[in-house]
Predicted model as a PDB file, atoms N, CA, C, CB and O in Angstrom, pLDDT in the B-factor column:
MODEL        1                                                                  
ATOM      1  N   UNK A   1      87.685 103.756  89.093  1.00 63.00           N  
ATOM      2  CA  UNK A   1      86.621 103.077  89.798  1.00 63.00           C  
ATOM      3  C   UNK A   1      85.732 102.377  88.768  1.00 63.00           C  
ATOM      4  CB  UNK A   1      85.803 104.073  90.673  1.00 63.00           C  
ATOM      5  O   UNK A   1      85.440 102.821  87.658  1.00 63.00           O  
ATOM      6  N   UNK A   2      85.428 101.457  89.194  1.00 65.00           N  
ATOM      7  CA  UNK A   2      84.199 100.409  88.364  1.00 65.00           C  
ATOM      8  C   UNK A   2      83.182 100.651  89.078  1.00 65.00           C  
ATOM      9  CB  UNK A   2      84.370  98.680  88.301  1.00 65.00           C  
ATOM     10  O   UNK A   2      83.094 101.615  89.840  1.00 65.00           O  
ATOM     11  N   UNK A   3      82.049  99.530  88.841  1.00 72.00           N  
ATOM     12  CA  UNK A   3      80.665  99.132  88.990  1.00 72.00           C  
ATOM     13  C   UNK A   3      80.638  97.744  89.496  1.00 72.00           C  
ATOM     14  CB  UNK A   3      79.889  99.251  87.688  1.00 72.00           C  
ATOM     15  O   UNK A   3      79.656  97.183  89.983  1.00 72.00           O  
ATOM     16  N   UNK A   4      81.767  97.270  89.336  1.00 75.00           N  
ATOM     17  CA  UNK A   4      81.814  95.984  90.095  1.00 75.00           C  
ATOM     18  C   UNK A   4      82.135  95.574  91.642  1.00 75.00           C  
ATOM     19  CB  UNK A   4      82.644  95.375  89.460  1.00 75.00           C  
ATOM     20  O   UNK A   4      82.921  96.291  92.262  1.00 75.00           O  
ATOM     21  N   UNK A   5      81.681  94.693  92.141  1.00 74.00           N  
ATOM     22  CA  UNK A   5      82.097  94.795  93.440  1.00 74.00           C  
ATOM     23  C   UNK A   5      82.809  93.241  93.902  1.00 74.00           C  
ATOM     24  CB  UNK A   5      80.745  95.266  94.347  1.00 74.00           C  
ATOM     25  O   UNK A   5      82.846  92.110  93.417  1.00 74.00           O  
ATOM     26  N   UNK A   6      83.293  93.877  95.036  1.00 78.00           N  
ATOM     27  CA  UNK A   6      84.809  92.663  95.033  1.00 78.00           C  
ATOM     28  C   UNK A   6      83.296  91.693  96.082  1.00 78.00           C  
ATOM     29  CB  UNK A   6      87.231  93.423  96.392  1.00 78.00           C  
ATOM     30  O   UNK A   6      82.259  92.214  96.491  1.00 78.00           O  
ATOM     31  N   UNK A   7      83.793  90.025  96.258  1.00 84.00           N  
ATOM     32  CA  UNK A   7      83.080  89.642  97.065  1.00 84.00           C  
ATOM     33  C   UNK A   7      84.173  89.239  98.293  1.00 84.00           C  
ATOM     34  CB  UNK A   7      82.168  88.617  96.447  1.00 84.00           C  
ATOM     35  O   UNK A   7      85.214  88.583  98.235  1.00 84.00           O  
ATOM     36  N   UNK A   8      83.579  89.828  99.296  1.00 88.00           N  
ATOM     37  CA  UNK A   8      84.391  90.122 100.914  1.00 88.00           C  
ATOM     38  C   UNK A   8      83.048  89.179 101.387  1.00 88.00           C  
ATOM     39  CB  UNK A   8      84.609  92.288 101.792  1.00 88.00           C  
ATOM     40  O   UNK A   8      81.825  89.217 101.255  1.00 88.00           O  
ATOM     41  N   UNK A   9      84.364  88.070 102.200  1.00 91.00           N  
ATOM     42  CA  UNK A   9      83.522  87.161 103.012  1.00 91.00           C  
ATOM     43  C   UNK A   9      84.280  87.652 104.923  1.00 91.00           C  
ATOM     44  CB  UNK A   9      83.878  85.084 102.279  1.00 91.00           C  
ATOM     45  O   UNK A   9      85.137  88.340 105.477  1.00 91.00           O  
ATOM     46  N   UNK A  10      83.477  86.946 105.116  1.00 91.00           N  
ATOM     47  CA  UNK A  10      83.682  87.630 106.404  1.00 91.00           C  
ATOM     48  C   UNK A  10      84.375  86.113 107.077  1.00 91.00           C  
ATOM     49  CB  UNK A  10      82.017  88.397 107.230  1.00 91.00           C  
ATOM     50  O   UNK A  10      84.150  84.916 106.896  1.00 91.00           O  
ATOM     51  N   UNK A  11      85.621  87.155 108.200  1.00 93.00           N  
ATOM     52  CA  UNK A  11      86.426  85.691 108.616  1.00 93.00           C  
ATOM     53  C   UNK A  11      85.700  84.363 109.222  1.00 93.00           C  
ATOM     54  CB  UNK A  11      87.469  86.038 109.767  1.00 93.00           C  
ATOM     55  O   UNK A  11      86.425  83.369 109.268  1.00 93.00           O  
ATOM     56  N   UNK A  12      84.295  84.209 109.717  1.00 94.00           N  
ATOM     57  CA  UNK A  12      83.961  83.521 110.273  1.00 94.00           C  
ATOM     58  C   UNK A  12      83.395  82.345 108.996  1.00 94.00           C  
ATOM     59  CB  UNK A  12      83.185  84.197 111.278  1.00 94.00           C  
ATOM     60  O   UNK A  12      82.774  81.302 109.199  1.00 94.00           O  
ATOM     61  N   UNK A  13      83.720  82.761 108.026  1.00 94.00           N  
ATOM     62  CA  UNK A  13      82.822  82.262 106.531  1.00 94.00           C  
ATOM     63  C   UNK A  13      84.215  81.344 106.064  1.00 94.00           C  
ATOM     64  CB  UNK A  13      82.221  83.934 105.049  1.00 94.00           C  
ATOM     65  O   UNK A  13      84.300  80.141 105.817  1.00 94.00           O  
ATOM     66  N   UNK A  14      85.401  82.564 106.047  1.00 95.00           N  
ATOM     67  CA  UNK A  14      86.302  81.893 105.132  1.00 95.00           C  
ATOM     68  C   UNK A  14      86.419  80.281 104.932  1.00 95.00           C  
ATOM     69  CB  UNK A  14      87.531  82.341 105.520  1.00 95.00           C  
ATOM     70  O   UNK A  14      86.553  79.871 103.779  1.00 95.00           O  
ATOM     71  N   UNK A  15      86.373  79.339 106.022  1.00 96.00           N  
ATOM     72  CA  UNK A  15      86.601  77.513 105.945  1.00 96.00           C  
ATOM     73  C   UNK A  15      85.764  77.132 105.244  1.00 96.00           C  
ATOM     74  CB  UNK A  15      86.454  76.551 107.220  1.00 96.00           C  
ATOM     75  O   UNK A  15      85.908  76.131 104.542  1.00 96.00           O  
ATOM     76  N   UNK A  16      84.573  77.924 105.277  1.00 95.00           N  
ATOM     77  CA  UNK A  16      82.928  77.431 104.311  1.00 95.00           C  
ATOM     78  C   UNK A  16      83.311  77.680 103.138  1.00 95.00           C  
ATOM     79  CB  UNK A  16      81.308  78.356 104.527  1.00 95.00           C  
ATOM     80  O   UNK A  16      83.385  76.695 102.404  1.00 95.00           O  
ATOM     81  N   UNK A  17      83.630  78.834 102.630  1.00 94.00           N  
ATOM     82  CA  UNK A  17      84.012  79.591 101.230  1.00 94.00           C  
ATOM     83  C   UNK A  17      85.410  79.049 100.443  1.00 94.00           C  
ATOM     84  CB  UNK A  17      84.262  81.281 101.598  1.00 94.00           C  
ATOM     85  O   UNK A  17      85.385  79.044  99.212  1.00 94.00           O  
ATOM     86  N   UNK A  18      86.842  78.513 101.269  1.00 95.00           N  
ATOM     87  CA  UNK A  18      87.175  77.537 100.967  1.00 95.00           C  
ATOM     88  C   UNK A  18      87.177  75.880 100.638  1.00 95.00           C  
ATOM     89  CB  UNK A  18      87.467  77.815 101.294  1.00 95.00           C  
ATOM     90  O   UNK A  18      87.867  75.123  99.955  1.00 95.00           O  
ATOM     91  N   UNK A  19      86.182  75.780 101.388  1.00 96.00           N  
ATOM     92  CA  UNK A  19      85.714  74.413 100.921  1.00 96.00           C  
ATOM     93  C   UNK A  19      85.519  74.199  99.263  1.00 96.00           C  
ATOM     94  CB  UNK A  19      84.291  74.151 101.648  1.00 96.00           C  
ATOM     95  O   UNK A  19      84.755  74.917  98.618  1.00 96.00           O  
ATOM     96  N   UNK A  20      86.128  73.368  98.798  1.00 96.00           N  
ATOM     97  CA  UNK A  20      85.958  73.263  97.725  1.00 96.00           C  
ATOM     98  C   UNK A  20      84.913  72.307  97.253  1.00 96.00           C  
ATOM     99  CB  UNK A  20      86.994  73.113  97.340  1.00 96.00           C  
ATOM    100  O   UNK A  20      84.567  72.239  96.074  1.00 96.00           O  
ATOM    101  N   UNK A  21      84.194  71.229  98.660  1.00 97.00           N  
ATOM    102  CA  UNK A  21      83.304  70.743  98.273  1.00 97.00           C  
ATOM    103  C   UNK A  21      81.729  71.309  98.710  1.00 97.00           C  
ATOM    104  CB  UNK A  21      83.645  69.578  98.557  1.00 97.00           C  
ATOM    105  O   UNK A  21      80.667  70.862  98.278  1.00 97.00           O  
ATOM    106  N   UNK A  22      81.892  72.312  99.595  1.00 94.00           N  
ATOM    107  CA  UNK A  22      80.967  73.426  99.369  1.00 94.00           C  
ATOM    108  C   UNK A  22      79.709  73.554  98.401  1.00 94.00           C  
ATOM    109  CB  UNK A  22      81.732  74.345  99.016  1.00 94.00           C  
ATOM    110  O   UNK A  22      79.857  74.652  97.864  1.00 94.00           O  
ATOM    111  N   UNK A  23      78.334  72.864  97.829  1.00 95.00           N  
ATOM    112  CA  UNK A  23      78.167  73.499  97.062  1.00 95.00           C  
ATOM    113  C   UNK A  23      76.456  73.632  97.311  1.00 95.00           C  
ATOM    114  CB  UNK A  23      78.846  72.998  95.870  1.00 95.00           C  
ATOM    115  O   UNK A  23      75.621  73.392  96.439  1.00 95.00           O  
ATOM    116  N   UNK A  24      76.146  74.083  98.749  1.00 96.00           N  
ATOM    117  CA  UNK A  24      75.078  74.926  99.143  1.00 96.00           C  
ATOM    118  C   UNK A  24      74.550  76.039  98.432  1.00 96.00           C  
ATOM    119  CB  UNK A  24      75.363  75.367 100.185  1.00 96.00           C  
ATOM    120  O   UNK A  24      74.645  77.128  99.000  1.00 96.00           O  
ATOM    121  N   UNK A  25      73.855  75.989  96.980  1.00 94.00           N  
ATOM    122  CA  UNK A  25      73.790  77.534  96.773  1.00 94.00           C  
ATOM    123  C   UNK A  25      73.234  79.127  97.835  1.00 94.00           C  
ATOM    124  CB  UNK A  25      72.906  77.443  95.642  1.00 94.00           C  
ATOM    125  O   UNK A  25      73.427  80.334  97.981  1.00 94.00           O  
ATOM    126  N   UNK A  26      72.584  78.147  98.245  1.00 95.00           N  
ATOM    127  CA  UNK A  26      71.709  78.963  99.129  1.00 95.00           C  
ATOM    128  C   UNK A  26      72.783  79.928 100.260  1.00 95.00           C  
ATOM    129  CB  UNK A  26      70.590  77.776 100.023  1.00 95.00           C  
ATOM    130  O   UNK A  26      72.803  81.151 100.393  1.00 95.00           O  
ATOM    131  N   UNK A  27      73.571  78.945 100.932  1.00 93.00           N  
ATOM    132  CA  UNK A  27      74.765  79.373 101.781  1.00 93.00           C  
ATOM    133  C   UNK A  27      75.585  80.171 101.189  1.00 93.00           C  
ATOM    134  CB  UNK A  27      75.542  78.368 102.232  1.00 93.00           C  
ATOM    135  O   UNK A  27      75.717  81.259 101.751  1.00 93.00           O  
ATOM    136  N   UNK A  28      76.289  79.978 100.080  1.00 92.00           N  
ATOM    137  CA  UNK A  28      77.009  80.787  99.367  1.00 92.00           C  
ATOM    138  C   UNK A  28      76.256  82.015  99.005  1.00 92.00           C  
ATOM    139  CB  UNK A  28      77.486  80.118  98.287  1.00 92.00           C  
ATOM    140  O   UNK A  28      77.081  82.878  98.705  1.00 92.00           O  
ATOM    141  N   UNK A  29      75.186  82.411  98.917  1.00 91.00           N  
ATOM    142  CA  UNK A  29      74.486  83.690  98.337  1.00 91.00           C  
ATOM    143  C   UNK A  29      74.288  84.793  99.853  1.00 91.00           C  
ATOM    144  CB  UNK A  29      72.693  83.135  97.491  1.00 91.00           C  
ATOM    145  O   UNK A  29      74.159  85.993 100.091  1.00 91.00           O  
ATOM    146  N   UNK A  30      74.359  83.580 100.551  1.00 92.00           N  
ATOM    147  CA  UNK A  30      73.841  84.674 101.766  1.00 92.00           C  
ATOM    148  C   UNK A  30      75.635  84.995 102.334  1.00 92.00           C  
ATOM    149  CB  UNK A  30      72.443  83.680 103.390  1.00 92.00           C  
ATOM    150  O   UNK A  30      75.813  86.053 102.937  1.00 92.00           O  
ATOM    151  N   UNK A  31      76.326  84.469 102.207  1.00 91.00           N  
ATOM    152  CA  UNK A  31      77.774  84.450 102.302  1.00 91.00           C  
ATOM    153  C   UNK A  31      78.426  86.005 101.157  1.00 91.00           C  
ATOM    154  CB  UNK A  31      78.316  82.597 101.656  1.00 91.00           C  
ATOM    155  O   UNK A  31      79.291  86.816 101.486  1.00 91.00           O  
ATOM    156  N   UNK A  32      77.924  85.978 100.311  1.00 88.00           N  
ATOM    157  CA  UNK A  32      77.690  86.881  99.231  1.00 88.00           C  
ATOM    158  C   UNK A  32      77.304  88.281  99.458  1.00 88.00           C  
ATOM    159  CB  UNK A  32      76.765  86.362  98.482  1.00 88.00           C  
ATOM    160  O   UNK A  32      77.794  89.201  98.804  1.00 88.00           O  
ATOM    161  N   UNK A  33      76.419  88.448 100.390  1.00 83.00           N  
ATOM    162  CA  UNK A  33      75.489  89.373 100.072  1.00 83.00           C  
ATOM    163  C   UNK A  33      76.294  91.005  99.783  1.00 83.00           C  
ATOM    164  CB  UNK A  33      74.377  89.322 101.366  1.00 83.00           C  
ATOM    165  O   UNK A  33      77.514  90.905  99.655  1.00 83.00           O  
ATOM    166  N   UNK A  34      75.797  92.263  99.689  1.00 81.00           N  
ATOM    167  CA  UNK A  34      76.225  93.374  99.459  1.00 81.00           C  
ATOM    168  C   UNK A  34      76.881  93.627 101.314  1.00 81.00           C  
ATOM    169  CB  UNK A  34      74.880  94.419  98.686  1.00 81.00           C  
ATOM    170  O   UNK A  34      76.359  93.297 102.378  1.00 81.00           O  
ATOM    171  N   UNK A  35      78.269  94.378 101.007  1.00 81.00           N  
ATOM    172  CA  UNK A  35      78.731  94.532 102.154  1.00 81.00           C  
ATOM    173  C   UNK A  35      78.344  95.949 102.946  1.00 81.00           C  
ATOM    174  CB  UNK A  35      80.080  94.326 101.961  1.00 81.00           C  
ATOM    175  O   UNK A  35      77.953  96.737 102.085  1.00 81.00           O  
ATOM    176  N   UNK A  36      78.318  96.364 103.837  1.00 83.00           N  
ATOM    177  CA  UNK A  36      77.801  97.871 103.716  1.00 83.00           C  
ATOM    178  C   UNK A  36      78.745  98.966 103.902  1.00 83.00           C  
ATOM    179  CB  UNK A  36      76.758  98.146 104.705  1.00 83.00           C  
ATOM    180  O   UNK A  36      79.603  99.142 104.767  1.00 83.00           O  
ATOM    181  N   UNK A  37      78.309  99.825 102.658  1.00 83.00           N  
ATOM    182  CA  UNK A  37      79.318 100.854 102.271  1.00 83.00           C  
ATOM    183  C   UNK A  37      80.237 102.007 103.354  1.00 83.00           C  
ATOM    184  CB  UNK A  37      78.484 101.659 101.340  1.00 83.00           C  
ATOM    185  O   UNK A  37      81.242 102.716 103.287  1.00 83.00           O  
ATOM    186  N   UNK A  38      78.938 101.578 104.547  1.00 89.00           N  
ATOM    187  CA  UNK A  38      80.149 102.500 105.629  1.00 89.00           C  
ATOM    188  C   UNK A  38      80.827 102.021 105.733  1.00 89.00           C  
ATOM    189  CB  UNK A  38      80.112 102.928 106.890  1.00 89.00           C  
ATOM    190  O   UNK A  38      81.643 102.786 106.247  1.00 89.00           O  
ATOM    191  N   UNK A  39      81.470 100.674 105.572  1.00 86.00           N  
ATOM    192  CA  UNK A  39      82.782  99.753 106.302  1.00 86.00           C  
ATOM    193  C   UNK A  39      83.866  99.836 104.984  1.00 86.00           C  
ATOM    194  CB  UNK A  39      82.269  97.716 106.784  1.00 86.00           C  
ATOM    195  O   UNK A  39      84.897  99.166 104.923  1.00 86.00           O  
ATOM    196  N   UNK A  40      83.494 100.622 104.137  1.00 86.00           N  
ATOM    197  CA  UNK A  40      84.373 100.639 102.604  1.00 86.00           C  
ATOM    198  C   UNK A  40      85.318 102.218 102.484  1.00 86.00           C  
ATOM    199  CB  UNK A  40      82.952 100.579 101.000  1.00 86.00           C  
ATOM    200  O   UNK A  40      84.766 103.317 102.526  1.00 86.00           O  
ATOM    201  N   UNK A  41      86.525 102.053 102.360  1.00 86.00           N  
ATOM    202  CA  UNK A  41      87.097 103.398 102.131  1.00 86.00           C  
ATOM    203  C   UNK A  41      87.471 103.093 100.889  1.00 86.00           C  
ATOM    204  CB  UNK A  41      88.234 103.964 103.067  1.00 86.00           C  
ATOM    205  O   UNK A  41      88.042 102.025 100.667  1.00 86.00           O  
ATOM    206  N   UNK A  42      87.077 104.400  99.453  1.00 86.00           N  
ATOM    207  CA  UNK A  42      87.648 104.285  98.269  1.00 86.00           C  
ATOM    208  C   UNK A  42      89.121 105.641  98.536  1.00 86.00           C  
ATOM    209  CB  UNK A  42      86.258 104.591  96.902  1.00 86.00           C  
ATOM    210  O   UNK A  42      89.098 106.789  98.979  1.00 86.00           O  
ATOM    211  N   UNK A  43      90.097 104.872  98.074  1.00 90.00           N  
ATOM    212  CA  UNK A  43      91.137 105.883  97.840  1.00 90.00           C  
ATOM    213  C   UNK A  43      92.066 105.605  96.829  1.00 90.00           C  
ATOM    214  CB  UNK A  43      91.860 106.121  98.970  1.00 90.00           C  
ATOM    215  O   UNK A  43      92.275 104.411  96.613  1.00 90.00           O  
ATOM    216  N   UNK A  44      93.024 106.914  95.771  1.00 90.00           N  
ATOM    217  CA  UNK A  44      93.664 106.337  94.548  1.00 90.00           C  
ATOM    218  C   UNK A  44      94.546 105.391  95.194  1.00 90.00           C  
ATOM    219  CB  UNK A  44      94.440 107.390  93.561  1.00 90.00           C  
ATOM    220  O   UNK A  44      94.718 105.327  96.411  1.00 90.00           O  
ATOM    221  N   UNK A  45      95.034 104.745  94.427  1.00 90.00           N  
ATOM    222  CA  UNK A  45      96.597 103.621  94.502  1.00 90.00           C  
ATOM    223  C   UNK A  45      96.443 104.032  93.062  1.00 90.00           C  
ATOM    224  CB  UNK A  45      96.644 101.456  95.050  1.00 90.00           C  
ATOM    225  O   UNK A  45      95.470 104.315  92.362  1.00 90.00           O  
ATOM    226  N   UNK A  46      98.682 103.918  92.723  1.00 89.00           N  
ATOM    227  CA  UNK A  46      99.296 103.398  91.959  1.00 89.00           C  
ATOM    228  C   UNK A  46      98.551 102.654  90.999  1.00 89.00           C  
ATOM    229  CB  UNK A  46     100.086 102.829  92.536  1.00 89.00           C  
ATOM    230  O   UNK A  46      97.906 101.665  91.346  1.00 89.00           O  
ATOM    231  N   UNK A  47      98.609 103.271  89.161  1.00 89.00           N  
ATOM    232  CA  UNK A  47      97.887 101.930  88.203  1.00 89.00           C  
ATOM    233  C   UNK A  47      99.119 101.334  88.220  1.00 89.00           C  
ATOM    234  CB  UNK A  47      97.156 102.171  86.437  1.00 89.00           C  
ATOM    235  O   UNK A  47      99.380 100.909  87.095  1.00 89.00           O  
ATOM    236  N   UNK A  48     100.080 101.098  89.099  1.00 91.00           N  
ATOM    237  CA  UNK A  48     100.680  99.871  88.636  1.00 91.00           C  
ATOM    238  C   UNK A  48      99.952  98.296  89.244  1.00 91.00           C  
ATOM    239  CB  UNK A  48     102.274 100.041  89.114  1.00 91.00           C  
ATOM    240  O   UNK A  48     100.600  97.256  89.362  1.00 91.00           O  
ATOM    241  N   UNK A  49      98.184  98.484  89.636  1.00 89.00           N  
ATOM    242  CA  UNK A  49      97.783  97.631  90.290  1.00 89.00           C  
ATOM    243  C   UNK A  49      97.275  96.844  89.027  1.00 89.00           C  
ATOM    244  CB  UNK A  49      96.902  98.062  91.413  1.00 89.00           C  
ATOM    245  O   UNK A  49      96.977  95.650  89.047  1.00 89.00           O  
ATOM    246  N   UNK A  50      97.198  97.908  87.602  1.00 88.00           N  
ATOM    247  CA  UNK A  50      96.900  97.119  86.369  1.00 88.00           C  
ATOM    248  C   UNK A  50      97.477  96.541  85.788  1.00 88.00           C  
ATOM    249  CB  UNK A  50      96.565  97.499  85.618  1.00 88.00           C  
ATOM    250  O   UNK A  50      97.065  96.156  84.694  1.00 88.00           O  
ATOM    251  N   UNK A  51      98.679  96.224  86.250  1.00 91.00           N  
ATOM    252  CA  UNK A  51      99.642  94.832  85.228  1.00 91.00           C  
ATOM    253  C   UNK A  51     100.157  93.838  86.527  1.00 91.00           C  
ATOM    254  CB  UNK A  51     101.555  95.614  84.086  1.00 91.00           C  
ATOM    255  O   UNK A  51     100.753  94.115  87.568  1.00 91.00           O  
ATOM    256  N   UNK A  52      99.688  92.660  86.016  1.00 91.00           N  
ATOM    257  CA  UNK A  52     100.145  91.181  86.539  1.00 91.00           C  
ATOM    258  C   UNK A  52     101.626  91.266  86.787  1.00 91.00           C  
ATOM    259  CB  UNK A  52      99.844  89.910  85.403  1.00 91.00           C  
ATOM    260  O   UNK A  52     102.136  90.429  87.532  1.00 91.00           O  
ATOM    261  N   UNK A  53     102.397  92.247  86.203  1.00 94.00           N  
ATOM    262  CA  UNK A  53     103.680  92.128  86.538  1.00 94.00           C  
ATOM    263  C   UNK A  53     103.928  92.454  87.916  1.00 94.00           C  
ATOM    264  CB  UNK A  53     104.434  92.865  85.722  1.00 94.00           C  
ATOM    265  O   UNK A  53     104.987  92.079  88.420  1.00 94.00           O  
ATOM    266  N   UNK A  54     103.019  93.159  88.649  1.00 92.00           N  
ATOM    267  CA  UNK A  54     103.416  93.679  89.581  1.00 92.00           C  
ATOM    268  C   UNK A  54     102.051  92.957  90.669  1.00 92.00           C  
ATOM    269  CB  UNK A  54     103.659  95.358  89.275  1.00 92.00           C  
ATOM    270  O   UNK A  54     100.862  92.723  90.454  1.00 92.00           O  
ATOM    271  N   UNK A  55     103.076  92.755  92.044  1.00 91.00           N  
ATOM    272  CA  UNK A  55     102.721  92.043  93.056  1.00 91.00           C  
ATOM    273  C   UNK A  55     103.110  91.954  94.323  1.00 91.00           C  
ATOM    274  CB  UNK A  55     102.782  91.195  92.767  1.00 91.00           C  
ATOM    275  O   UNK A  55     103.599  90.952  94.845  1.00 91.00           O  
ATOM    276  N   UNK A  56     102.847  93.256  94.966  1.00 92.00           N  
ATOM    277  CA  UNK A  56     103.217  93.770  95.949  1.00 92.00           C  
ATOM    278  C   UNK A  56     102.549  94.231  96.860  1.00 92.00           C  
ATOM    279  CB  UNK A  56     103.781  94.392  95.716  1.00 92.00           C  
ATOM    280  O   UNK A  56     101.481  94.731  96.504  1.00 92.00           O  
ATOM    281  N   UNK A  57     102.858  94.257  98.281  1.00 90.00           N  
ATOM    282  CA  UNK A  57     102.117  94.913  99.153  1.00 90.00           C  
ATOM    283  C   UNK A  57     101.333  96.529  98.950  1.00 90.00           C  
ATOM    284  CB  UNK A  57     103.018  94.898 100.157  1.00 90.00           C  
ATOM    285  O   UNK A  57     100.276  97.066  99.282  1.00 90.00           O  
ATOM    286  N   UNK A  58     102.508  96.860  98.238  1.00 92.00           N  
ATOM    287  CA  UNK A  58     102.777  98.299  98.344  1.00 92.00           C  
ATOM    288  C   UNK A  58     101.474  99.022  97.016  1.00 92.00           C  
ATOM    289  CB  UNK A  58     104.793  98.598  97.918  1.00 92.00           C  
ATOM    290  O   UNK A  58     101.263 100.192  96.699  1.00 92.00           O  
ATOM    291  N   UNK A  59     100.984  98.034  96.638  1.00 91.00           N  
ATOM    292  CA  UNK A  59     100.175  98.061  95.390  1.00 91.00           C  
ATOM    293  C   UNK A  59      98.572  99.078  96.049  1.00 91.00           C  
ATOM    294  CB  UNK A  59      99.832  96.049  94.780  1.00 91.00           C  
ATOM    295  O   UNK A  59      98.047  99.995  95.417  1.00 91.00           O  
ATOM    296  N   UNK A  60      98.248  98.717  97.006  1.00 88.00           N  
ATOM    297  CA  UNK A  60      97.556  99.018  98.132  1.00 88.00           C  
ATOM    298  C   UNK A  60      97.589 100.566  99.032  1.00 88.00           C  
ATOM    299  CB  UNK A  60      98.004  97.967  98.915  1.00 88.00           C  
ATOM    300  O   UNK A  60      96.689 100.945  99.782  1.00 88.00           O  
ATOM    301  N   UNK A  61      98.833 101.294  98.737  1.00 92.00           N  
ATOM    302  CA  UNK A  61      98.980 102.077  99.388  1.00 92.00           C  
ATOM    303  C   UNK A  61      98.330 103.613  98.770  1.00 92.00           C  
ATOM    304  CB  UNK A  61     100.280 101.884  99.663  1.00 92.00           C  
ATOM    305  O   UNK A  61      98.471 103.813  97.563  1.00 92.00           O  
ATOM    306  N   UNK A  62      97.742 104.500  99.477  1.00 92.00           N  
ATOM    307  CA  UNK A  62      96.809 105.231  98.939  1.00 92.00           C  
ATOM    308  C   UNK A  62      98.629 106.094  98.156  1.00 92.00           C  
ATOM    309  CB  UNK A  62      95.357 106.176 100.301  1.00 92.00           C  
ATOM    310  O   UNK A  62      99.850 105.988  98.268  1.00 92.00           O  
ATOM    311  N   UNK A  63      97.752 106.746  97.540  1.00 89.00           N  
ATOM    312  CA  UNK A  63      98.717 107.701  96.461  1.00 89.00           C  
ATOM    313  C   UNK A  63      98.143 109.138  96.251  1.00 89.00           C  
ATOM    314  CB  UNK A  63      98.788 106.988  94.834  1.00 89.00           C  
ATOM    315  O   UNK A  63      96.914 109.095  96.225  1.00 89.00           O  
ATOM    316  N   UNK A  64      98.509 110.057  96.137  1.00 85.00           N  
ATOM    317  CA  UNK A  64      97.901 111.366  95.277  1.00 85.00           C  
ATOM    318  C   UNK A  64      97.126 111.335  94.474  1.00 85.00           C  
ATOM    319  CB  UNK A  64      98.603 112.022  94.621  1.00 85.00           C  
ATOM    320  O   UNK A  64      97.293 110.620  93.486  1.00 85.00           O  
ATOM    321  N   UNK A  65      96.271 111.928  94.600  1.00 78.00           N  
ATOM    322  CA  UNK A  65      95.430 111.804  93.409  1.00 78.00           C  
ATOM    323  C   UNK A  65      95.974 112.428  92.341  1.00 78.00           C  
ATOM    324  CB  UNK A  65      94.148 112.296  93.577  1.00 78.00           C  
ATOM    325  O   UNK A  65      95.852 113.630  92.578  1.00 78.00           O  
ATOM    326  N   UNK A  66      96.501 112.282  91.306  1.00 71.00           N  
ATOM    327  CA  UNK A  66      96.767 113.225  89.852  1.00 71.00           C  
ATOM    328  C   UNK A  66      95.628 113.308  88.895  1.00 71.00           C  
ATOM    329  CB  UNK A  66      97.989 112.602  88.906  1.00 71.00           C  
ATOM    330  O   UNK A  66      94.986 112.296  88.614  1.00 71.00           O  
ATOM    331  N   UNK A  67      95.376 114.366  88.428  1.00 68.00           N  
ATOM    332  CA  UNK A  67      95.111 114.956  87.139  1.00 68.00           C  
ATOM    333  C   UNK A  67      95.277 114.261  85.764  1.00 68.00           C  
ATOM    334  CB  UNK A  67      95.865 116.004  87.100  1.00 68.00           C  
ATOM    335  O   UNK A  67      96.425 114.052  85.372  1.00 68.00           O  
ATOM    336  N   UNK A  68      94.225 113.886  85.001  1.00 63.00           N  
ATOM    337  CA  UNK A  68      94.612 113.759  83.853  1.00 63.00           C  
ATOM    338  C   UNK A  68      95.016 115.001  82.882  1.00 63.00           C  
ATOM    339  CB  UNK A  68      93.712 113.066  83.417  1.00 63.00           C  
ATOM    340  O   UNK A  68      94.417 116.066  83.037  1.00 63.00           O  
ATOM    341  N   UNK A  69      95.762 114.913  82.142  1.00 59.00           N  
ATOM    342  CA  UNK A  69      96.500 115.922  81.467  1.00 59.00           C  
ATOM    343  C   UNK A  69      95.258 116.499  80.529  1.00 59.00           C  
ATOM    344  CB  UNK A  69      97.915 115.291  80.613  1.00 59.00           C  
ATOM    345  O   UNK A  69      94.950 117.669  80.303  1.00 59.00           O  
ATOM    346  N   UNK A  70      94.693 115.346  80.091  1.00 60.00           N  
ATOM    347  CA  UNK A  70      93.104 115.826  79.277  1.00 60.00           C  
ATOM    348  C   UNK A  70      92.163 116.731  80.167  1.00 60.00           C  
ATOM    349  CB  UNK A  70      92.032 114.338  78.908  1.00 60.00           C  
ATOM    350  O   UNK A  70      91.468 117.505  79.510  1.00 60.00           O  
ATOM    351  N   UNK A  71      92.023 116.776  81.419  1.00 51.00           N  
ATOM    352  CA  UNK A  71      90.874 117.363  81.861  1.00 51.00           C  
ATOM    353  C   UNK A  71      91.032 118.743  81.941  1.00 51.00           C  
ATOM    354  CB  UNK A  71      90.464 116.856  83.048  1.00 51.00           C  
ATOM    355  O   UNK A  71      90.100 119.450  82.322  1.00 51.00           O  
TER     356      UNK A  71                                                      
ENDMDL                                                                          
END                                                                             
């Protein structure tokens, strides 16, 4: 887990947020804003989500949590 957060636009946004000539700052920030955390499930996936080699649906799918061997 990070500290960063993904930006989730909401479907009624997406044609605005694709626009590539888009460049309302104001619109885009409120398009932006923090999403709220009840609508968020964190669960492990596969680190094979950390190499570009890999590009799959399946990248997504919750997994076991394992143990690091250090802890």
């Amino acid at each position: 887990m990070h500290d960063r957060m993904p930006v989730i636009i909401q479907p009624e946004n997406y044609e605005v947020w694709l626009d590539p000539n888009m460049t309302d700052v104001t619109r885009i920030q409120l398009m932006t804003k923090s999403y709220p955390e009840r609508f968020l499930k964190a669960y492990p996936v596969s680190r094979r989500v950390n190499s570009p080699q890999h590009d799959s649906a399946d990248l997504i799918e919750e997994e076991a949590l394992q143990r690091d061997e250090h802890s």
